[in-house]
N, C-alpha and C positions, 0 to 999 in steps of 0.2 A: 504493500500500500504506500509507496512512493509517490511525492511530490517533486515534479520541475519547481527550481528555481531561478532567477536570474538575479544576481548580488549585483545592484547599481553600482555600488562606487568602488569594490574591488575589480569590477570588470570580469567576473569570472563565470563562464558560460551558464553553470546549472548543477544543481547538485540533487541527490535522491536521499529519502532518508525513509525509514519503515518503523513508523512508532506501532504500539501493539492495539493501542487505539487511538480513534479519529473524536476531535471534539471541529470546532467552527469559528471563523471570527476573531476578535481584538483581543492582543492582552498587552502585556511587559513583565520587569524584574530584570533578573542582572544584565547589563549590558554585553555581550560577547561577538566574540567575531565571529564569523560563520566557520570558520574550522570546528571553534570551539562545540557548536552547533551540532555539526557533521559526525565530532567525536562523541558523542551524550548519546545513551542509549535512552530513548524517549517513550513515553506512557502514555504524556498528550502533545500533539502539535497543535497548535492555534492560529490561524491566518488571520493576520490586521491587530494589532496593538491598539484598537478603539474603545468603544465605549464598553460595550460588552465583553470584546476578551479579556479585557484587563479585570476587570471584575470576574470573569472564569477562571482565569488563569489565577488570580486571588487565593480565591476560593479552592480549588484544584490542588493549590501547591500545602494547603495545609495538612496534605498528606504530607509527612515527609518521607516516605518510601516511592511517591509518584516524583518522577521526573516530567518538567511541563515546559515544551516549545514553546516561542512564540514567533514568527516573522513577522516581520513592519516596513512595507513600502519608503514611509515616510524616516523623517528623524525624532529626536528627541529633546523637547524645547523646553525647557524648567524653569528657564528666567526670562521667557519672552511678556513685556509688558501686554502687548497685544494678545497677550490670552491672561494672562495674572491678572492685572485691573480690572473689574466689571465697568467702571466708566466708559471704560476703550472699548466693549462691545461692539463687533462690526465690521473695528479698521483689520481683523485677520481676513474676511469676506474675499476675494479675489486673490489676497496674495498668497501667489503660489509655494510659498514655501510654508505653508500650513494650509493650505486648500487645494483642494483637486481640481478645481473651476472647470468642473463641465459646462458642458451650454447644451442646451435640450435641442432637436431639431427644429426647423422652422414652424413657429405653429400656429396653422393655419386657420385659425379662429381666433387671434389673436393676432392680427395685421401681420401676420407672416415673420414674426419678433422669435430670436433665440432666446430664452430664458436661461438665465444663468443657474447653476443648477452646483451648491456648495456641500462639499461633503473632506471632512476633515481628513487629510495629510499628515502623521504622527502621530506618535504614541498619545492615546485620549482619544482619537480622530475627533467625532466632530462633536462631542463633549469641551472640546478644549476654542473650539469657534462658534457655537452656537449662541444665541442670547438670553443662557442663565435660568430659562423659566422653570420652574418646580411646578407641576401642573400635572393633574392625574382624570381620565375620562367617568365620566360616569359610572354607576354601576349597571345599567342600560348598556354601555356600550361595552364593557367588561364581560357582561352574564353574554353578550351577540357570540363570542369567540365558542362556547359552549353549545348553543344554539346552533351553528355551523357544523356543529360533527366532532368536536374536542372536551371529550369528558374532562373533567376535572379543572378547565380550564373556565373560573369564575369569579367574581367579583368576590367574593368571602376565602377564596383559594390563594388568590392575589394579593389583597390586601396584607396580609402576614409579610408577602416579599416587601410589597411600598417601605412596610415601616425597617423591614432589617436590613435595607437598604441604607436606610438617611440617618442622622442626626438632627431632630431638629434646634435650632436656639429655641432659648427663654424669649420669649414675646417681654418686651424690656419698655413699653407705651405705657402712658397712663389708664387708666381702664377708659377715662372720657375718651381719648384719642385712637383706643384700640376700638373702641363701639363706633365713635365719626367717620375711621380711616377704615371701617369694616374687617377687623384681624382678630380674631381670636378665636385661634385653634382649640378643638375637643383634643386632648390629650392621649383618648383612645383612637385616635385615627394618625400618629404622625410617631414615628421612629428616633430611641433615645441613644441606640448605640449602633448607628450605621456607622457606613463608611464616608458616604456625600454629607456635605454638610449644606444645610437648608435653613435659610432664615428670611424674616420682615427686612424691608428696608430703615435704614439705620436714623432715616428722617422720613423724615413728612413732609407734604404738599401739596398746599392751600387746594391747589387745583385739584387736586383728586377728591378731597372732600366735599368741592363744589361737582365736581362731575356726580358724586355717586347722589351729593343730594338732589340734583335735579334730574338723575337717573331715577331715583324713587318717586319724584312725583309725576313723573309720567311710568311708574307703574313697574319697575324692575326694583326687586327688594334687595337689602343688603344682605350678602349673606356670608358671614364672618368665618365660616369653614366648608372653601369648597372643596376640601379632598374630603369629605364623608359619604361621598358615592352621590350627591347632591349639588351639581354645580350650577344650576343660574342662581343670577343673579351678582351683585357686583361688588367687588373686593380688593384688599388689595395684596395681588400674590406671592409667593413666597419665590427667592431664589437660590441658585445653587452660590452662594460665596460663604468663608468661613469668616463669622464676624471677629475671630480672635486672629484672623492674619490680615482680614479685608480685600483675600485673592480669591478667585474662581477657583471651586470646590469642583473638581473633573476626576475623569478617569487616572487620568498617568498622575496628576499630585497626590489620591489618595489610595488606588489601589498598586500602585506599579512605588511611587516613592518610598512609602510606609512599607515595601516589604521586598523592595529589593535587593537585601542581606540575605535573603533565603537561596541557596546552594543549589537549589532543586528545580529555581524559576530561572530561566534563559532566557534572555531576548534577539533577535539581531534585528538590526535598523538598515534602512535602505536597502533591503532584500524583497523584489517583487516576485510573487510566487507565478509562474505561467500556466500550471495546467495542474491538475489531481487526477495522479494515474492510477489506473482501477483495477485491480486483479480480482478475479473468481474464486471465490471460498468455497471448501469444499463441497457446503449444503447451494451450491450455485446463485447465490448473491454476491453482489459485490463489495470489498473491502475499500476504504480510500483514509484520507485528511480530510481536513474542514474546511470551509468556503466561504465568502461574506458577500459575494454579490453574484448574479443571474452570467456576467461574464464569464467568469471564473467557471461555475457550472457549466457554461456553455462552451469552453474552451476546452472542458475537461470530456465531452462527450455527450453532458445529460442534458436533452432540453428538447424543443422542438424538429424532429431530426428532418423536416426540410428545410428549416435555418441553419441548422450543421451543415446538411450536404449542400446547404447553396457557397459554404466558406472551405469543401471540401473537410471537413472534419468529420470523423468516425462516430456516427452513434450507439452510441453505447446502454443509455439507458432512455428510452424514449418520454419525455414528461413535456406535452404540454403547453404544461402552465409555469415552464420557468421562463419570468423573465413579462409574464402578463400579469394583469389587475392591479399596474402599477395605480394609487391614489395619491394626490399631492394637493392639497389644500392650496386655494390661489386668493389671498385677500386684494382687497384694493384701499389705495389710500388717500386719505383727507388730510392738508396739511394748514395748519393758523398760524399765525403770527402773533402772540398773548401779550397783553400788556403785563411783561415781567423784566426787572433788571437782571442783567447776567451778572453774574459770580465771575471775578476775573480767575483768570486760570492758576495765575500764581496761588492764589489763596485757596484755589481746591488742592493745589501739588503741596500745599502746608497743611491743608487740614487731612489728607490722605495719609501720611505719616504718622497720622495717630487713628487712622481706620476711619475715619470720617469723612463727612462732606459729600459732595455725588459723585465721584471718583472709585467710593469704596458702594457702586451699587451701580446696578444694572439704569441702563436710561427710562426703562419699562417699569411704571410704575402702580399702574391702577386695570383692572379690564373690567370687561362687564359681559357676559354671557346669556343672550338671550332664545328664548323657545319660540316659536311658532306661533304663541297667543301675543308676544311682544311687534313679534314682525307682522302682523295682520296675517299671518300665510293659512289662520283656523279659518279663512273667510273665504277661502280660496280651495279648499281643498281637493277638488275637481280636477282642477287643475294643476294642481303637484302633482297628484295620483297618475298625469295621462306624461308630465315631464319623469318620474320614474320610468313608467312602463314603454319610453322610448331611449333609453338609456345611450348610450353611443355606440349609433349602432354600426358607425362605420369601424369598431374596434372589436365588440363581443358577437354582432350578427356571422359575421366571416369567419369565425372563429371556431377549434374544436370544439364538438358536442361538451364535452367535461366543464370546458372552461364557461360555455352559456350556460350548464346548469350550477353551477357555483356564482355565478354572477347574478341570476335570477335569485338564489336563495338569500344572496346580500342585497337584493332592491327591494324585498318584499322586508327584510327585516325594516330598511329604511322609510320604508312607507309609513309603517305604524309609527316609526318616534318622530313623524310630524304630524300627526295626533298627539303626541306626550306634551303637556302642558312643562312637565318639570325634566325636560330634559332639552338640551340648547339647539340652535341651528344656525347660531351667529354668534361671534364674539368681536366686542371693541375694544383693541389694545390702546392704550394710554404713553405715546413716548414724548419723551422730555427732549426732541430736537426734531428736526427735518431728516426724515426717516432714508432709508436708501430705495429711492424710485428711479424707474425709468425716462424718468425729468419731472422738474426741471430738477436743474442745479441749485441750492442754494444761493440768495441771493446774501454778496457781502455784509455785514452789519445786521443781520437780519436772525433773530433770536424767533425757535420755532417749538410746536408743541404738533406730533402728529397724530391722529385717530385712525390705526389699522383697522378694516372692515375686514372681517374674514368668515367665510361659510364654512360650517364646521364639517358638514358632509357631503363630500363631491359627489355626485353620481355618472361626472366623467370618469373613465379608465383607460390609462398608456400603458407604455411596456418601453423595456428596456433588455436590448438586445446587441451582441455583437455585429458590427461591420466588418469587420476583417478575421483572418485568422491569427494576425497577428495582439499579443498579447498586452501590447504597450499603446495601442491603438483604441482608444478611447470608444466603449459603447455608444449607440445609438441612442437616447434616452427621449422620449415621445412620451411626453404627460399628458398629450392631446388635453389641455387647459382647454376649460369652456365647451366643451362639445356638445356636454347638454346642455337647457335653456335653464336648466333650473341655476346649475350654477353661475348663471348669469342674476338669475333674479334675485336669487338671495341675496347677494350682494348690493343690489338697486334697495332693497327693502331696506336694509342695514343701512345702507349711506341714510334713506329717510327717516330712519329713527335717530341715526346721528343726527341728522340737522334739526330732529324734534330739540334736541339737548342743546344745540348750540344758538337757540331761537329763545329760550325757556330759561327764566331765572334762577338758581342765579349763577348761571353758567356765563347765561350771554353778555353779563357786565363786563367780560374780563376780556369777551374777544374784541380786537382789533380791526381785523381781513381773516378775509378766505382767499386762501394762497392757491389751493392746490384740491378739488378742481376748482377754479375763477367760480364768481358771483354770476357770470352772464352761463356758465355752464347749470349752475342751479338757479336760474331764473324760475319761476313756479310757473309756468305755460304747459302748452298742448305739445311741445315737442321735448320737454323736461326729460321724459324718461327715455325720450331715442337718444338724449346727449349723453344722458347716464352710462346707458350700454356702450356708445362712443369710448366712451371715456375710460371705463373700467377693461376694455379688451386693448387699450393702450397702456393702460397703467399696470395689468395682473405683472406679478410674482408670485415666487412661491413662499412660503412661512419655512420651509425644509424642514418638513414632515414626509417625505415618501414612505411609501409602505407599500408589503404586498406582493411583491416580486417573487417570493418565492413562499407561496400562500401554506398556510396550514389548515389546510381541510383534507377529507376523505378526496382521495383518488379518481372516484367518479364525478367529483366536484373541481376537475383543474387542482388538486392539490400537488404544491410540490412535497412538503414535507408534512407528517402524521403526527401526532397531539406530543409525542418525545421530540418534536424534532426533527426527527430522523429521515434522512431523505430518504423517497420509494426507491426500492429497489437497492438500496444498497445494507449493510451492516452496522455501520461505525461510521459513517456521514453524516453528521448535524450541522445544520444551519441555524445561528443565533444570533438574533435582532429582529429590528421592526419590519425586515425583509418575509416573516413568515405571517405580519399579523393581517388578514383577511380583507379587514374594514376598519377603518380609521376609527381614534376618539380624538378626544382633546391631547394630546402630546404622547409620544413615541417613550414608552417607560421601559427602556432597552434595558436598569440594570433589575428591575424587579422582574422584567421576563427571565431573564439570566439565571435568576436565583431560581424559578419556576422550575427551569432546565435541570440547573445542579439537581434538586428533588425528583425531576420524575426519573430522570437518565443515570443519575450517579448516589441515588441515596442523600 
């Protein structure tokens, strides 16, 4: 059960290695070179030093009798400010030497726009460039994964991971300020000896208190814990920073740092792995290493085998659904200009030194998560129902029998939770600057607060497939954004409940301008909502939530992998991350799946 690899910066063609088992995905621990690697008789290999290996490989190494690989494309970055600071949120975003910066195909619902498509480079991957949010989906969309054909896999199952995952801080507010600022966590729902650490922001602001108060009185309550399987409603959330260092609380600083003394845990850096070669066991399944993305599968043999043989490559295990039902949440953005003095920068680089100030916190400060009775969508329901049951069809109609009936059983889940009063179908982020859009530019001197709109359940589906046979040759990625109507309208709904808030006291004392879309774009006329749509198929991105790719359902459902993980057809093949999870919630909980894994796979 050897894997190709290619070591980038020794230059040295490819090496094999034959651990006795296969696990999947990210980790770290000691630094080594690849000899060292080559020499270590191995128990687990782990591919990609991300979010989840490292958290496996953690966990994995506290055998001390297991010996635990890990290889990492990327490098290893401990003191880059650009991921330390939560202030700096963002500025890792393109740069390539901590991001992959894909660019999605051209996509044609979408004025024919590449979307940039971020997914982290190094040890943490994209733990270590993401924007901080500690966010967990409902129990609705938690109990869907169970629903689909994965015993055991439920919101009361999960929950146990959330919490021995995290650490959270002492909520450190006045009680008046934790009730105004909507924060206070039930202590049975939040994790005392994780390993991430999760906390409030370290301040307050004015503006989020006016948001949520005028968020209430047009009808969204406050609700001061939404990780109790209960999220509308608006708050203010929790992030990944350690308040006693005031750095971002990631992968590589907590699992890979804290325990790479251990003898047993290997890492190598800038080694990309090419393919996972498959040998037949005797009971005639197949044997391999682990994988972290539909590439990689696809490179190795298993996947759609008339996409293999269009790249000439050997199938081996025919599946599918690797590499389909990709989901990618695409919000759109409102940008103002607030009547607020800036904080000079010196005085934030002085007050960061002692963990303070907005330096030591995410720029994300406040959201508000609303259902289907908030968005008027209860009044319309006719019409969701006929935007479901036309789902995209230029992606799922063409498609294997397997893969339309796994898609169908995740649109009908979807149907019913826009009936669900208490469960979201929109959220409005809260950031504290001029957020990163596809224009404009910031204008100099110009001090900004932005309102992300984001639909929380697409019912478009992309995929993500090889172009070439070559392994360095960047996938094909097609998030086919927008291709149903619905995820267009949600978002038009969302923008008008934003502008209820921003119309509504006492919000609207504090605004200025509307920057971004212009005043003449939401003019209230008969053509309002054809500028809308305009407007938002120029402006989508993604929130970099993908999911899906290598789905966990039953096999007659497009499954790539089965409720262990475990990929069809083979032995010792697992895939671990939000690459297996089916249908979206609110944020991608890569290390509490992780833990899920460890329990059902390994005790």
């Amino acid at each position: 059960m050897p894997c190709s690899v290619r070591y980038l910066q020794d230059g040295l063609d490819s090496f094999y290695y034959q651990p006795s088992v296969l696990v999947a995905y990210l980790v770290i621990m000691p630094i080594v070179s690849i000899e060292k690697l080559q020499e270590t008789p191995l128990d687990y290999l782990i591919i990609g030093g991300g979010t989840c290996g490292l958290t496996l490989a953690a966990r994995l190494s506290e055998d001390q009798n297991a010996n635990v690989g890990v290889i990492e494309a990327g490098g290893y970055h401990p003191e880059a400010e650009g991921i330390n600071v939560p202030g700096y949120m963002g500025r890792t975003v393109g740069h390539r030497t901590y991001d992959w910066s894909f660019l999605s195909v051209p996509q044609k619902h979408v004025a024919g726009l590449q979307i940039r498509q971020p997914r982290g480079k190094g040890l943490g991957g994209s733990s270590a460039i993401n924007f901080l949010g500690m966010l967990r989906p409902s129990k609705e969309e938690i109990d869907a994964l169970k629903t689909l054909g994965n015993p055991g896999w439920n919101w009361d199952s999960m929950l146990e991971y959330f919490k021995k995952s995290e650490t959270t801080a002492p909520v450190e507010y006045l009680p008046a300020d934790a009730a105004r600022y909507s924060a206070g966590p039930d202590p049975h729902f939040h994790g005392t000896s994780g390993a991430i650490k999760k906390s409030f922001p370290s301040f307050l602001m004015d503006v989020n208190s006016l948001f949520f108060d005028t968020a209430e009185a047009l009808g969204v309550h406050r609700n001061a814990d939404m990780y109790n399987g209960s999220n509308t409603g608006s708050m203010t959330p929790m992030q990944s920073v350690d308040v006693k260092t005031g750095r971002r609380s990631y992968a590589a600083s907590e699992h890979y740092a804290r325990n790479a003394g251990r003898p047993n845990l290997l890492v190598a850096i800038n080694a990309q792995v090419i393919k996972v070669l498959l040998q037949l066991s005797e009971n005639g399944s197949r044997r391999a290493t682990g994988v972290e993305t539909p590439q990689l599968l696809e490179l190795s043999g298993i996947g759609n085998k008339t996409i293999l043989n269009a790249h000439e490559i050997e199938s081996i295990i025919h599946l599918p659904g690797v590499g389909e039902n990709l989901l990618e949440i695409d919000p759109a953005y409102e940008t103002l200009d607030i009547l607020r003095d800036p904080e000079v920068m010196q005085q934030q680089l002085d007050l960061y030194k002692e963990n303070k100030g907005y330096l030591a916190n995410a720029s994300w400060s406040g959201c508000a998560f609303l259902s289907s009775q908030h968005l008027g969508i209860k009044h319309n329901e006719d019409i969701w129902h006929k935007f479901v049951d036309h789902f995209s069809p230029e992606k799922i109609n063409a498609a294997d029998l397997t893969l339309r009936n796994g898609a169908q059983k995740q649109y009908e889940i979807q149907k019913t939770w826009t009936e669900d009063d208490n469960l979201s179908q929109a959220e409005i982020v809260i950031q504290m600057k001029h957020h990163i859009l596809q224009f404009p530019l910031p204008a100099p001197g110009k001090h900004y607060t932005t309102f992300v709109n984001v639909g929380m359940h697409p019912l478009s589906r992309g995929t993500v497939h090889i172009c070439s046979s070559d392994p360095l040759v960047a996938p094909a990625i097609d998030p086919n954004y927008l291709s149903n109507e619905a995820d267009v309208d949600i978002p038009i709904e969302t923008f008008n409940f934003t502008n209820k808030i921003l119309k509504t006291s006492p919000f609207k004392d504090i605004v200025r301008s509307y920057v971004v879309p212009s005043e003449e774009v939401l003019k209230p006329d008969a053509g309002l909502r054809d500028r809308m749509r305009d407007f938002i198929k120029q402006s989508c991105a993604p929130v970099f939530h993908p999911v899906g790719t290598a789905a966990m359902l039953p096999l007659a459902d497009g499954g790539v992998v089965d409720s262990a993980l475990k990929v069809y057809g083979t032995d010792n093949l697992r895939v671990v991350g939000s690459h297996f999870v089916a249908s979206d919630g609110k944020s991608a909980a890569d290390a509490p799946h992780t833990g899920r894994l460890i329990h059902t796979a390994f005790g």
